[in-house]
Phi, psi and omega in degrees: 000108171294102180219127198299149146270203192250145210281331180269128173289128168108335158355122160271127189253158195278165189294166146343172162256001187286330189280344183335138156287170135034262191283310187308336184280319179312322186276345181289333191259354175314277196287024182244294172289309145343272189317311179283322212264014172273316197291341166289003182287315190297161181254138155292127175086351172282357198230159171260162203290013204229322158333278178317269197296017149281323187290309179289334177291307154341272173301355171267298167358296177276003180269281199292150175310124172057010186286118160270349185198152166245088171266164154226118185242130189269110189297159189268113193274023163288318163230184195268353198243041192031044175285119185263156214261281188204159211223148176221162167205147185279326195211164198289007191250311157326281155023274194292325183282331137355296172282322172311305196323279171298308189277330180264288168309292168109006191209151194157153165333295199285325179319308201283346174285311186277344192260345179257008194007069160221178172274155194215097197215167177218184197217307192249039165029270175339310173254004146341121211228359168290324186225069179307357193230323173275294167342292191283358178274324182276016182263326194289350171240047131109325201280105200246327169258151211199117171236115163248157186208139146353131113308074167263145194257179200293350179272011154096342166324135174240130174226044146163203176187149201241118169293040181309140170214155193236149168273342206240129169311156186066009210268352183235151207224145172311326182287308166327307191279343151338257131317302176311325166307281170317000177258305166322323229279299183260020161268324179283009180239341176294249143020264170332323189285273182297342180307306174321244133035262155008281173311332206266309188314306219283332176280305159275008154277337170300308193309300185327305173313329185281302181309323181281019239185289189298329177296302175302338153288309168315327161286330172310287191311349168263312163335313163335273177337277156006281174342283200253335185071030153296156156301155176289327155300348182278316172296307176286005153283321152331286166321318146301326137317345184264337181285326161285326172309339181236021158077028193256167162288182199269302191307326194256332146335273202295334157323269129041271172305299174304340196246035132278301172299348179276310161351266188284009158287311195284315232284314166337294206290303157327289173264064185265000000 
């Protein structure tokens, strides 16, 4: 498994997973299975899609080992240029390291997970010399660890990455990336299911929109007509000229005309 290690030399590390005792190994699988079986639970399409990926931060949390904040971020699956979609975070402090991440930098742990699509980790933040910029800022707000891993579906795509993050330098151990791998595996078809899902919504409320858009011109254009005795193209040219002359849209435009012409019909209807 290409999985980075932690960056300070001489560093106290955490044991092995082969040294894990007993019961400690129990509750990590304890608390592994907790963590996946919240995520066969979501209802797909019951969460909005920035919900669902708080709910998956939340359960990786209780999953991986020594974990204090969790994000999970989703790439926008549109393009190549790992441009994110959307965010989910278990506490205001990922949050805040998110936007350093993304929004400011351009650099980080999760950037380098996705773009090498391995796990990825360090125990010494501060002195990282992989994110010369994003290290020592997040160390200076308290944060020395740091494991991110791939969101991959079974075709090796990668669409997004889960974030662990720590206060105590060393804190995720092979046995973390471990677990967190297994944790990754149905978070990441998860994650997908609604982008997916999501995206469908979004499309079809768009198409609705359009049709209900394409009716009310078709009602403009006839008012027109009515008017003037244009062709239905002498009209709808009219309409689009008017439409660019008064900077409006075409849709809220013939909108417009039609709750005018419904107007003076009762106003008729009225001095009867």
């Amino acid at each position: 498994m290409a999985d980075s290690v932690d960056s300070e030399p001489g560093a106290r590390s955490r044991p092995p997973a082969a040294d894990v005792v007993p019961d400690e190994a129990q509750a990590r699988e304890d608390d592994l299975k907790a963590g996946i079986g919240v995520l066969s639970a979501l209802v797909t399409g019951a969460l909005s899609l920035e919900q669902l990926l708080e709910r998956v931060a939340q359960s990786a949390l209780r999953a991986i080992p020594h974990a204090d904040g969790v994000g999970v971020s989703l790439l926008h699956p549109d393009d190549d240029s790992h441009r994110i979609l959307a965010l989910g975070a278990s506490d205001p402090f990922v949050v805040a390291i998110d936007a350093i991440q993304y929004e400011l930098l351009d650099e980080g742990p999760c950037i380098t997970a996705v773009q090498e699509a391995v796990p990825v980790r360090s125990g010494s933040l501060s002195g990282e010399r992989r994110w010369p910029r994003f290290g020592p800022r997040v160390g200076r707000l308290g944060v020395h660890s740091v494991l991110s891993l791939p969101l991959l579906l079974p075709d090796r795509r990668t669409v997004g990455a889960l974030n662990a993050y720590a206060h105590a330098k060393n804190a995720f151990d092979a046995d973390a990336t471990r677990i967190g791998e297994l944790f990754a595996a149905p978070a990441g078809i998860a994650v997908h299911n609604a982008q997916v899902l999501a995206l469908a919504q979004q499309r079809v409320t768009q198409l609705q929109e359009a049709l209900g858009s394409r009716t009310v011109i078709d009602q403009a254009i006839g008012i027109l007509r009515s008017r003037s005795g244009d062709t239905a193209d002498e009209a709808f040219a009219r309409l689009r000229a008017i439409s660019q002359g008064e900077n409006v849209k075409l849709a809220l435009l013939a909108e417009r005309i039609v709750e005018e012409a419904v107007r003076r019909a009762r106003a008729r209807h009225l001095d009867r």
